[in-house]
C-alpha positions, 0 to 999 in steps of 0.5 A, spaced: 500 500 500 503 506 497 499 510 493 493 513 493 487 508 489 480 509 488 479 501 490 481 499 497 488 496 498 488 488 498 493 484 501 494 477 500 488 474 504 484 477 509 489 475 516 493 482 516 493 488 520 496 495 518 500 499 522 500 506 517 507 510 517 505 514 514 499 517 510 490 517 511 486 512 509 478 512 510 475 505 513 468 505 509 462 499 511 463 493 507 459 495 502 465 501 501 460 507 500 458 509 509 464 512 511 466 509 518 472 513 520 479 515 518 485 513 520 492 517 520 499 515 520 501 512 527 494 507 526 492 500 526 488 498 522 485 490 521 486 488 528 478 487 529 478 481 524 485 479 527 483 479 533 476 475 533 477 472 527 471 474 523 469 476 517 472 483 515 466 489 518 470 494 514 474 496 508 481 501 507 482 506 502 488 510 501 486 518 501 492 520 500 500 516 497 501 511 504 507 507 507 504 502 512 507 495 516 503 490 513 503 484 518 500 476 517 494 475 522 498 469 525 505 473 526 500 478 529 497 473 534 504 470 536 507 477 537 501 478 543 502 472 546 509 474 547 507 481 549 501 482 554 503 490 554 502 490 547 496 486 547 493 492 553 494 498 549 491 495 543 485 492 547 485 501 549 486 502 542 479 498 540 475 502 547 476 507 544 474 506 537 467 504 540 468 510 544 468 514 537 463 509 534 458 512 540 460 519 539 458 518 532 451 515 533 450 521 538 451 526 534 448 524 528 443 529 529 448 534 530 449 539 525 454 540 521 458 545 525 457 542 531 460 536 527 466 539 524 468 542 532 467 536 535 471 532 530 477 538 531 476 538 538 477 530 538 484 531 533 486 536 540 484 531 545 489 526 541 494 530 540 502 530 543 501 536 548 509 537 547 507 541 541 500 544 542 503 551 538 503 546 532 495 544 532 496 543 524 491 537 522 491 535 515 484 533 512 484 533 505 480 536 501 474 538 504 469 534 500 473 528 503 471 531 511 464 532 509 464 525 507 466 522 513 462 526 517 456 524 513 455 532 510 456 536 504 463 539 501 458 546 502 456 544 510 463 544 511 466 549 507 460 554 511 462 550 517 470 552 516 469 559 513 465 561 520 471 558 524 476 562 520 471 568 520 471 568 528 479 566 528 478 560 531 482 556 526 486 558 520 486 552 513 491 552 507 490 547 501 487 542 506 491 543 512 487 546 519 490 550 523 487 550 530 488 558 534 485 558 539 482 552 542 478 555 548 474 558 543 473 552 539 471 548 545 465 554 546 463 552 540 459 546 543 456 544 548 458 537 549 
């Protein structure tokens, strides 16, 4: 996997996890077309199937060129044999997948704004605090955000136009700079 494609990857069989190092993909339901999630460099993607040992709930497509650790299912299990650590940070890494899988069926009635600041506030949450003078995010295309939060390229241009209008944020060829994060946290009630 290591260039954008409009298909999802395919790796030899269905026993694989995918450790990206660089690049975003987009999990879409297994008819590739409801969009689930996005996944950054420094994600894991494929351990549910590995990890339970059914059949795959989703699909991985590159938005952007990606470099990724393709790992064999098998080797995969031997390895979280050998390392119950390893074992209990995936174990939170699916908590808090299902966490954002509530969130999302919470907000589905938001509107759009309230998605895209909560959606933002989540990329602050996740972020190295070491760095918080560089709160950059990159989202790709606008078309592509509004996709994965289930809203129209225009919601999310209104949306982001608002934010950078009222100095919250700053974007630049789909890159999101966050200014001021209290504002951004006023922006929602949650």
């Amino acid at each position: 996997m290591s260039d954008k494609d409009d298909r999802p990857f395919t790796v030899g069989g269905d026993n694989w996890v995918a450790v990206l190092h660089s690049g975003r993909v987009r999990l879409s339901a297994a008819d590739g077309k409801t969009p689930i999630a996005p996944r950054f460099a420094g994600d894991i993607v494929g351990e549910q199937a590995v990890l339970d040992r059914e059949v795959r709930s989703a699909t991985v497509q590159a938005e952007t060129p990606v470099r990724a650790l393709i790992v064999d299912g098998s080797a995969f299990d031997r390895y979280l044999a050998q390392r119950p650590r390893v074992l209990r940070v995936l174990c939170a890494v699916v908590s808090e997948r299902l966490r954002e899988s509530d969130r999302n069926i919470v907000g589905q009635n938001d509107d759009a704004f309230t998605k895209i600041v909560e959606m933002l506030l989540r990329y602050v949450d996740d972020f190295d605090p070491a760095y918080s003078d560089r709160l950059r995010f990159a989202i790709g295309s606008q078309a592509a955000l509004g996709e994965s939060l289930g809203l129209s390229r225009e919601s999310v241009v209104r949306a982001l136009k608002t934010l950078r209008e009222d100095e919250v944020i700053t974007t630049d060829r789909g890159v999101i700079t966050i200014k001021d994060v209290d504002q951004l946290r006023a922006r929602t009630s949650r």
